[in-house]
MDTraj code that builds the backbone (N, CA, C; nanometers):
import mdtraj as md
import numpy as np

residues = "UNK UNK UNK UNK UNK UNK UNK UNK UNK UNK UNK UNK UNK UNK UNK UNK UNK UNK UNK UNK UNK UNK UNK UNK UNK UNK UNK UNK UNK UNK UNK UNK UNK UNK UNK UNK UNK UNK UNK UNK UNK UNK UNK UNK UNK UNK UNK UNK UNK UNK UNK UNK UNK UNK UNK UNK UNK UNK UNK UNK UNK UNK UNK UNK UNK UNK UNK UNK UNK UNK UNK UNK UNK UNK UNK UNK UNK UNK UNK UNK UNK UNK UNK UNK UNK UNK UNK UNK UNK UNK UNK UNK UNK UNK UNK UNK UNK UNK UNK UNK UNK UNK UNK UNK UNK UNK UNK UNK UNK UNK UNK UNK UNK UNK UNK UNK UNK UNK UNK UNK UNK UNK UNK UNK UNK UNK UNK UNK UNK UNK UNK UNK UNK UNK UNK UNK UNK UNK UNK UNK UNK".split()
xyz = np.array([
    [3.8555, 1.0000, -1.2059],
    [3.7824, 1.0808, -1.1101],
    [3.6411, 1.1132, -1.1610],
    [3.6102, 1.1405, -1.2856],
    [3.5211, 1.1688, -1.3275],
    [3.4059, 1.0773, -1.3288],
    [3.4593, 0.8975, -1.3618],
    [3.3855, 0.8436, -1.3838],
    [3.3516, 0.8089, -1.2068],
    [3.4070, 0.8179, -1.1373],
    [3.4005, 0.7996, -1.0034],
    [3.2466, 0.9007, -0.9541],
    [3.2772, 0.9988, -0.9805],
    [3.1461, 1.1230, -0.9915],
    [3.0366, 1.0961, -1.0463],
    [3.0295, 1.0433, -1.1283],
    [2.9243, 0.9756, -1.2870],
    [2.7864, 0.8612, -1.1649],
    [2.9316, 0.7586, -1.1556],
    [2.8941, 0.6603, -1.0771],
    [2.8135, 0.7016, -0.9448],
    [2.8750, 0.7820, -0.8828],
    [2.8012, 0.8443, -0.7300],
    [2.6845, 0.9091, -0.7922],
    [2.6853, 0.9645, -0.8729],
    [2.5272, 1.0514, -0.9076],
    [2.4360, 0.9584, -0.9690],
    [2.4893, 0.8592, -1.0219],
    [2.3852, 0.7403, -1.1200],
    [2.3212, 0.7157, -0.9606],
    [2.4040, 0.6391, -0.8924],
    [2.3365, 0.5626, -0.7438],
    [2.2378, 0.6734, -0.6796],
    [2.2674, 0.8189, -0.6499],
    [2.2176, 0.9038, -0.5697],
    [2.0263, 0.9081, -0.6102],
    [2.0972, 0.8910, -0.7704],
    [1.9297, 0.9349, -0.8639],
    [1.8276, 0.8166, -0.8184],
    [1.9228, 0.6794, -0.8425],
    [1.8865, 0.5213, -0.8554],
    [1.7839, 0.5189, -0.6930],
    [1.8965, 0.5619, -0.5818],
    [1.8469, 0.5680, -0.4403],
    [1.7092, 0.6719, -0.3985],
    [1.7397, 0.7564, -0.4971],
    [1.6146, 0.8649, -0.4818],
    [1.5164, 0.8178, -0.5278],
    [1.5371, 0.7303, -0.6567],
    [1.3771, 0.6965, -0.7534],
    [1.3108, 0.5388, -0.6591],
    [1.4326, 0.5079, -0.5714],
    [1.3603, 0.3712, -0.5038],
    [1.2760, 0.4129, -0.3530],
    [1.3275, 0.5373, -0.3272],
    [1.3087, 0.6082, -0.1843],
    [1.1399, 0.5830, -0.1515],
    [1.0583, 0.5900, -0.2718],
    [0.9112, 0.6144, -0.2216],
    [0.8666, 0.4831, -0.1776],
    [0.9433, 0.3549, -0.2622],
    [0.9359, 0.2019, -0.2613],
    [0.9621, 0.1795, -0.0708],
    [1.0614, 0.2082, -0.0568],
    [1.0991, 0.1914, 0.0381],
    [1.0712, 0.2203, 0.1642],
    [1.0196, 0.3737, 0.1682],
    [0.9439, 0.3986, 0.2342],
    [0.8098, 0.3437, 0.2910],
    [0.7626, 0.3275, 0.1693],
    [0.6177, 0.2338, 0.1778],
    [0.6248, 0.1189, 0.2958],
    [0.7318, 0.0439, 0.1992],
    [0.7298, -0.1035, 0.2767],
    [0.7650, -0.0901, 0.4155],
    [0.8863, 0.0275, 0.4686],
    [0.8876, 0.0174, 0.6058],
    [0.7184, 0.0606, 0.6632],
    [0.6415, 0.1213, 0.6492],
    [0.5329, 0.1700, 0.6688],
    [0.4081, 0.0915, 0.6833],
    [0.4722, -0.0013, 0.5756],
    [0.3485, -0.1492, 0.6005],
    [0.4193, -0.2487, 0.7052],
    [0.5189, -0.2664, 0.7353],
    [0.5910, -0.2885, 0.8191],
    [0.5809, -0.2754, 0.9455],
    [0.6070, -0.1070, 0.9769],
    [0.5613, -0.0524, 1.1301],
    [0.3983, -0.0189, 1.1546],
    [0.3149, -0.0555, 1.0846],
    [0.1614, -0.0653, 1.0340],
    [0.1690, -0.1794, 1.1003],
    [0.1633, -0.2483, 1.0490],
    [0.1277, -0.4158, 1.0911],
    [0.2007, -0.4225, 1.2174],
    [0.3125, -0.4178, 1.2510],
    [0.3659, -0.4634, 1.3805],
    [0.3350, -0.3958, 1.5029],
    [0.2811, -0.2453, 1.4907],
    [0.2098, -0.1547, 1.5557],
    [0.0648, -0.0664, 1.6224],
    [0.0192, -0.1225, 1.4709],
    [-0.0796, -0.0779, 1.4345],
    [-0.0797, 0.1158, 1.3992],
    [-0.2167, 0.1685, 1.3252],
    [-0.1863, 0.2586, 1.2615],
    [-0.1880, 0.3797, 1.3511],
    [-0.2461, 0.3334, 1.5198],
    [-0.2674, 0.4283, 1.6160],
    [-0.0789, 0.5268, 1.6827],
    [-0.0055, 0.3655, 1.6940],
    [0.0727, 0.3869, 1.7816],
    [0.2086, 0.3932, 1.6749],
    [0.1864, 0.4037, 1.5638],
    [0.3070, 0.4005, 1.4909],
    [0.3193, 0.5580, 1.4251],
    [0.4642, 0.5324, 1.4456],
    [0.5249, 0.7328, 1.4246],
    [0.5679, 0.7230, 1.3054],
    [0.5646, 0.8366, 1.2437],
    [0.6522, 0.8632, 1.1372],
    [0.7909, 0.8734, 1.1807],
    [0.8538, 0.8466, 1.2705],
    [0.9926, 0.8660, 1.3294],
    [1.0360, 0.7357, 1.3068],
    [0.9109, 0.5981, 1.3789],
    [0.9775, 0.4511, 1.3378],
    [0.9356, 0.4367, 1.2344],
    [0.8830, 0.4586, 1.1056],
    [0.8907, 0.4451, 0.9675],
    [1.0434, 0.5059, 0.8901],
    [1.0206, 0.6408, 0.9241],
    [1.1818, 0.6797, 0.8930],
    [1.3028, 0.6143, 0.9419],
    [1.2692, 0.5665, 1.1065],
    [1.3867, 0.5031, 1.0999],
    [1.4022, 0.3469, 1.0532],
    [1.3195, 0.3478, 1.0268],
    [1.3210, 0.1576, 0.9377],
    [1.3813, 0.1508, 0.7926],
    [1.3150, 0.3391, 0.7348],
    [1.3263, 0.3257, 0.5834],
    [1.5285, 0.3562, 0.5654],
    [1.5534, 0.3906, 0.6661],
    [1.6453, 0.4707, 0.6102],
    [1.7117, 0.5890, 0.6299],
    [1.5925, 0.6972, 0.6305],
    [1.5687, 0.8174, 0.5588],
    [1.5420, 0.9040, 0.7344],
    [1.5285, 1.0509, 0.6687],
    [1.4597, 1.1168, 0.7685],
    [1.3332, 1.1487, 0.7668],
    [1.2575, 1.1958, 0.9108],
    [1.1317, 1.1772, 0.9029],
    [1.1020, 1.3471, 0.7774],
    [1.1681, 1.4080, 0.7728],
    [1.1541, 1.4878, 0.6865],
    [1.1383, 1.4692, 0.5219],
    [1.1927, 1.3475, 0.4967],
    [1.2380, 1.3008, 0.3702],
    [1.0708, 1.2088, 0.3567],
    [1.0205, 1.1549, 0.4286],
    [0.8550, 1.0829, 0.4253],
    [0.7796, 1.2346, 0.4183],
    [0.7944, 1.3512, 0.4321],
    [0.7387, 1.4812, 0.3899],
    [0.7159, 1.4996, 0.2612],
    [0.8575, 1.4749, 0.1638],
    [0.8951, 1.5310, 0.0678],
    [0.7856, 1.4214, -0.0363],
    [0.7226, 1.3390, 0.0280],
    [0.6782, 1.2101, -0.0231],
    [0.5041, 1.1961, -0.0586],
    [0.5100, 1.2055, 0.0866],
    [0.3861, 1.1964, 0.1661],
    [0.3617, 1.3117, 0.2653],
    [0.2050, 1.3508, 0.2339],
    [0.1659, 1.4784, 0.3129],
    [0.1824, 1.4353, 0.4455],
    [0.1281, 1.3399, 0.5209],
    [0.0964, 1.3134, 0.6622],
    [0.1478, 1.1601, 0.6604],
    [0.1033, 1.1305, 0.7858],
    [0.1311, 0.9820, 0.8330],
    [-0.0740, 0.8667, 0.7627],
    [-0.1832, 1.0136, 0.7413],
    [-0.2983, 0.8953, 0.7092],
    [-0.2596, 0.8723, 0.5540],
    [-0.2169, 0.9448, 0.4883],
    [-0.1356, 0.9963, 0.3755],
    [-0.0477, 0.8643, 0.3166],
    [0.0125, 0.8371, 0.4241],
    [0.1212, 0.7862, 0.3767],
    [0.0644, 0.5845, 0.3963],
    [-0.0320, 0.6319, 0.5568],
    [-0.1207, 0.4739, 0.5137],
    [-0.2023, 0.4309, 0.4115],
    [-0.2184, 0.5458, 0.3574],
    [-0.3671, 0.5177, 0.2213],
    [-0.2689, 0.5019, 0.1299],
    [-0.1503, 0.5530, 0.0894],
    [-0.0604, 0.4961, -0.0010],
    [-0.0190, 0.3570, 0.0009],
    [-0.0001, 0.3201, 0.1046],
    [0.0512, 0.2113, 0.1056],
    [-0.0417, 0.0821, 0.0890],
    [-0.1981, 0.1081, 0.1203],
    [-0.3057, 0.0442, 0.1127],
    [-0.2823, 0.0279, -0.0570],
    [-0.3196, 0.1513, -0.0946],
    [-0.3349, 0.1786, -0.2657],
    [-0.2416, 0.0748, -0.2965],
    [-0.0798, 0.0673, -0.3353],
    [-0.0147, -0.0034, -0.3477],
    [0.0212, -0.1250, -0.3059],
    [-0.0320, -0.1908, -0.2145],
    [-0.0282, -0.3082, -0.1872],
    [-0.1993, -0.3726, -0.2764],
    [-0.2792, -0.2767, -0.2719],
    [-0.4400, -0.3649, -0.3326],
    [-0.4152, -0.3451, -0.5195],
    [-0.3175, -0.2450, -0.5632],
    [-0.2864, -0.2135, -0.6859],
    [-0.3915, -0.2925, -0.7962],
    [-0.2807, -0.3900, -0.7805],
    [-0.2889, -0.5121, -0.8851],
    [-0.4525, -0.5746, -0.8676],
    [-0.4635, -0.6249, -0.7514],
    [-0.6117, -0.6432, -0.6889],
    [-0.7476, -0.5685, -0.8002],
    [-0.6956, -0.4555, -0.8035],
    [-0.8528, -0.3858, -0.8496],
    [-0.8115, -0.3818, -1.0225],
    [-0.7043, -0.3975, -1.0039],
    [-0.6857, -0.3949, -1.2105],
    [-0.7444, -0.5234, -1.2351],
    [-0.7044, -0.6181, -1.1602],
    [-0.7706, -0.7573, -1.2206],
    [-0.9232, -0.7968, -1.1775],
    [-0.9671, -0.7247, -1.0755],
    [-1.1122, -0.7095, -1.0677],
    [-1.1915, -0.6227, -1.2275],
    [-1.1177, -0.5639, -1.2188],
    [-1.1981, -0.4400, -1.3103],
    [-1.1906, -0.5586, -1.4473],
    [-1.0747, -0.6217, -1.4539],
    [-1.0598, -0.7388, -1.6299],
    [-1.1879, -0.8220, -1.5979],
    [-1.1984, -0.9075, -1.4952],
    [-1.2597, -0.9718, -1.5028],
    [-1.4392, -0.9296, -1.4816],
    [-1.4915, -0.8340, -1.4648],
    [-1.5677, -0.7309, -1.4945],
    [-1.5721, -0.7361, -1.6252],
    [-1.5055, -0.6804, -1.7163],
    [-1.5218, -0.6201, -1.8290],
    [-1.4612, -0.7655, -1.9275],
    [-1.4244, -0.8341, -1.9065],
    [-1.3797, -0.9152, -2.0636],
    [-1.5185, -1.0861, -1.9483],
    [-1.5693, -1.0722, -1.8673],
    [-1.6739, -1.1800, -1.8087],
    [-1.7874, -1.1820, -1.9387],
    [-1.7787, -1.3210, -1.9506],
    [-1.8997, -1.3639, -2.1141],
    [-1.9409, -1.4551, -2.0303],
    [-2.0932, -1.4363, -1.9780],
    [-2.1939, -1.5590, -1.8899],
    [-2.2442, -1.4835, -1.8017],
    [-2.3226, -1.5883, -1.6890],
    [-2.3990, -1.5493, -1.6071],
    [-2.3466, -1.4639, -1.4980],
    [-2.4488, -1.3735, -1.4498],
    [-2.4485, -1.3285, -1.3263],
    [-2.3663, -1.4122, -1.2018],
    [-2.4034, -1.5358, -1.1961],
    [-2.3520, -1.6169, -1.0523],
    [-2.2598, -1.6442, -1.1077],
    [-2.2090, -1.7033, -1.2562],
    [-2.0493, -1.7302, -1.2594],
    [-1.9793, -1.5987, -1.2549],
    [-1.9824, -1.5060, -1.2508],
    [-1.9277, -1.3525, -1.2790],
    [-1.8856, -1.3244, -1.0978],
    [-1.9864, -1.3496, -1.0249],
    [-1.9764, -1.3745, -0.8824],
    [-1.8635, -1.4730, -0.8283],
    [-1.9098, -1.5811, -0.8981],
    [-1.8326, -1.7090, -0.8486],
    [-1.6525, -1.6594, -0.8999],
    [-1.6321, -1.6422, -1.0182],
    [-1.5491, -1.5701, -1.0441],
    [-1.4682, -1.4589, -0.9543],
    [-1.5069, -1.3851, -0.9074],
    [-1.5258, -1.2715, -0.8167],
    [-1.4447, -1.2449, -0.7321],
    [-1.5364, -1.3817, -0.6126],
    [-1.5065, -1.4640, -0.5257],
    [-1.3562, -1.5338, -0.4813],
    [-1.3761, -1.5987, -0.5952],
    [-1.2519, -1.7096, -0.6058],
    [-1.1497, -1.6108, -0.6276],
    [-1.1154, -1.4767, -0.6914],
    [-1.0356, -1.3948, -0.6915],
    [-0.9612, -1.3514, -0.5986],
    [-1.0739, -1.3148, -0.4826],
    [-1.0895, -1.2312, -0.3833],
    [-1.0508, -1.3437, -0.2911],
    [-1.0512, -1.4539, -0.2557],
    [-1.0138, -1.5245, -0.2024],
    [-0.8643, -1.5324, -0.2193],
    [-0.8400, -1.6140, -0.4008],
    [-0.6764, -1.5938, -0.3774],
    [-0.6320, -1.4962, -0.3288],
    [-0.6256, -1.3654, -0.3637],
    [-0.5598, -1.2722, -0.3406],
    [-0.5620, -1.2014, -0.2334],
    [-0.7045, -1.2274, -0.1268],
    [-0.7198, -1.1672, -0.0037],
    [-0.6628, -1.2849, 0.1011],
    [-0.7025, -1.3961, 0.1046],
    [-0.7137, -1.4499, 0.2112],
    [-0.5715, -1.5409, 0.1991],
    [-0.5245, -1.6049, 0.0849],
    [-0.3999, -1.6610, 0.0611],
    [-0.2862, -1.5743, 0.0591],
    [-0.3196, -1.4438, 0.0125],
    [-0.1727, -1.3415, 0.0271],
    [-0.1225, -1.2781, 0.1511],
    [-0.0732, -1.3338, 0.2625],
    [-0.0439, -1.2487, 0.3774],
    [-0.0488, -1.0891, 0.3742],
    [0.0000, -1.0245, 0.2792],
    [0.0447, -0.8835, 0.2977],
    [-0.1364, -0.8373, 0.2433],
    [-0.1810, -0.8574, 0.1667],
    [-0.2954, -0.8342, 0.1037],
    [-0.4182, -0.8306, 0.2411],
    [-0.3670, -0.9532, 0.3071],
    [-0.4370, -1.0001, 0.4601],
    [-0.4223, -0.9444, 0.5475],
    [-0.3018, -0.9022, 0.5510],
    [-0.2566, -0.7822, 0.7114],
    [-0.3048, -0.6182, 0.6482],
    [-0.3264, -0.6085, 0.5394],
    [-0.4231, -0.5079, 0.5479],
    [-0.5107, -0.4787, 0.5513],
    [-0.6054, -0.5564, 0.4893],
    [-0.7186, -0.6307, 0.5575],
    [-0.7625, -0.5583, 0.7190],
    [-0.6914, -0.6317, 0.7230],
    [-0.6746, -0.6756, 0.9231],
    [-0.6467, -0.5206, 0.9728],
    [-0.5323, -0.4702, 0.9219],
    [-0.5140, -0.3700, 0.9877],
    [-0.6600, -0.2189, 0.9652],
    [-0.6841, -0.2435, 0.8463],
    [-0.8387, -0.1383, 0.8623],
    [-0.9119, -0.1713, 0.8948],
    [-0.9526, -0.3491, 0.9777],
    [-1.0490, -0.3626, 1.0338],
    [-1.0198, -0.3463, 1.2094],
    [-0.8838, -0.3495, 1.2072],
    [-0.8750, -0.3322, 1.3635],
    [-0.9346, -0.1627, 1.3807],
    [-0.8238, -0.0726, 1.2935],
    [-0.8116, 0.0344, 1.3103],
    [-0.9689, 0.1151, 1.3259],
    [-1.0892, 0.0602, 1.2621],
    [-1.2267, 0.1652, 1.1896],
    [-1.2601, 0.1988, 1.2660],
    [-1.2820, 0.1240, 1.4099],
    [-1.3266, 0.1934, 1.5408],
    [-1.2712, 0.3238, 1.5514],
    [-1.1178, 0.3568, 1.5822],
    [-1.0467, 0.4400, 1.6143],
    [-1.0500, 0.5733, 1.5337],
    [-1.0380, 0.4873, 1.3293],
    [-1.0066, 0.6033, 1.2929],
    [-1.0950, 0.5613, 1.1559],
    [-1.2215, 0.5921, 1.1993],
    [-1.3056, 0.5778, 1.0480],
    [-1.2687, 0.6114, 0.9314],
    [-1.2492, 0.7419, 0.9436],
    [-1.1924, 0.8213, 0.8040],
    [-1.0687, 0.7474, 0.7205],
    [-1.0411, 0.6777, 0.7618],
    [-0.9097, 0.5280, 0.7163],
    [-1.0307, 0.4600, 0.6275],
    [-1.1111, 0.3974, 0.7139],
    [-1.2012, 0.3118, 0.6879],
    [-1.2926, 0.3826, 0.5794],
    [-1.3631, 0.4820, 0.6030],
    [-1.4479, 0.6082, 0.4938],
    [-1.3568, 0.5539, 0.3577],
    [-1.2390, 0.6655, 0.3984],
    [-1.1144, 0.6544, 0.2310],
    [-1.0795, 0.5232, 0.1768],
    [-1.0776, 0.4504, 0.2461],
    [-1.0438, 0.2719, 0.1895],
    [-1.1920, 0.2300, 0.1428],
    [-1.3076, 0.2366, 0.1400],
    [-1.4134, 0.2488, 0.0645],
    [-1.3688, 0.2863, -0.0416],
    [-1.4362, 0.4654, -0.0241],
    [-1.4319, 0.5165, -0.1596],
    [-1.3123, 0.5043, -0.2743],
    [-1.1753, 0.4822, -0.1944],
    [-1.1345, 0.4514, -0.3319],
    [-1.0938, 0.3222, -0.3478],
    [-1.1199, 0.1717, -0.3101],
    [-1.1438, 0.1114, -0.3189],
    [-1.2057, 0.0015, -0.3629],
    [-1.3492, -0.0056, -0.2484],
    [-1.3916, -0.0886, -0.2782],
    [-1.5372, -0.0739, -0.3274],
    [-1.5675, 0.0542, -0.3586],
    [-1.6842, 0.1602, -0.4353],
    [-1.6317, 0.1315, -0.5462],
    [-1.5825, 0.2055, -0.6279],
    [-1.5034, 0.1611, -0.7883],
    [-1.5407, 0.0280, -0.8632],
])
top = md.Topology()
chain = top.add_chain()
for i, resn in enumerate(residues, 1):
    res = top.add_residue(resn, chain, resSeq=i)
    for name in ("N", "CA", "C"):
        top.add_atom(name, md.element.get_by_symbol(name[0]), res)
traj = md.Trajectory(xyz[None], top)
């Protein structure tokens, strides 16, 4: 019985520490298939799982919870911008060319990297301040 108990609380912790993961992805999910106007925190919760109360415990709001998911999907993106920045030995135009070719693989060949993209360029009309915050912490840095 005990170890039966052990086991249910290992999973409960396991399910709690994946909850923010999960969340996300339904979010980039009902993002993209929706866009950021017409999508609820009700069909994110109900995609993730969870209740829309439980995307609270997470995330302040629903712009909140899109700039997270931006952040985490471009993650990797700006760590390897920033290497190749800082360890680049040569010219100006190869440092560019470099850059480039980065920003290419990773923007234009990565679908998910691409539908976000897409989705803050549909959205800037509507809701600048998306567009403002995806700058500054972004692509200012």
């Amino acid at each position: 019985m005990t170890d039966l108990l052990e086991t249910r609380t290992e999973t409960r912790r396991r399910r709690k520490a994946e909850r923010p993961q999960e969340i996300l992805e339904a979010a980039f999910l009902e993002f993209s298939r929706n866009g950021y106007a017409t999508t609820t925190l009700d069909q994110i919760a109900e995609r993730a799982g969870v209740t829309k109360g439980t995307i609270y415990v997470y995330f302040e709001n629903k712009e909140h919870l899109f700039i997270s998911m931006v952040r985490e999907t471009t993650r990797a993106k700006h760590e390897a911008i920033q290497e190749i920045f800082e360890t680049h030995e040569g010219s100006t135009a190869d440092l560019l060319r470099a850059q480039f070719s980065f920003m290419y693989q990773h923007l234009v060949e990565d679908d998910r990297r691409r539908e976000v993209v897409r989705m803050l360029i549909a959205e800037a009309s509507r809701f600048p301040e998306l567009a403002d915050r995806y700058h500054e912490e972004f692509v200012r840095p």
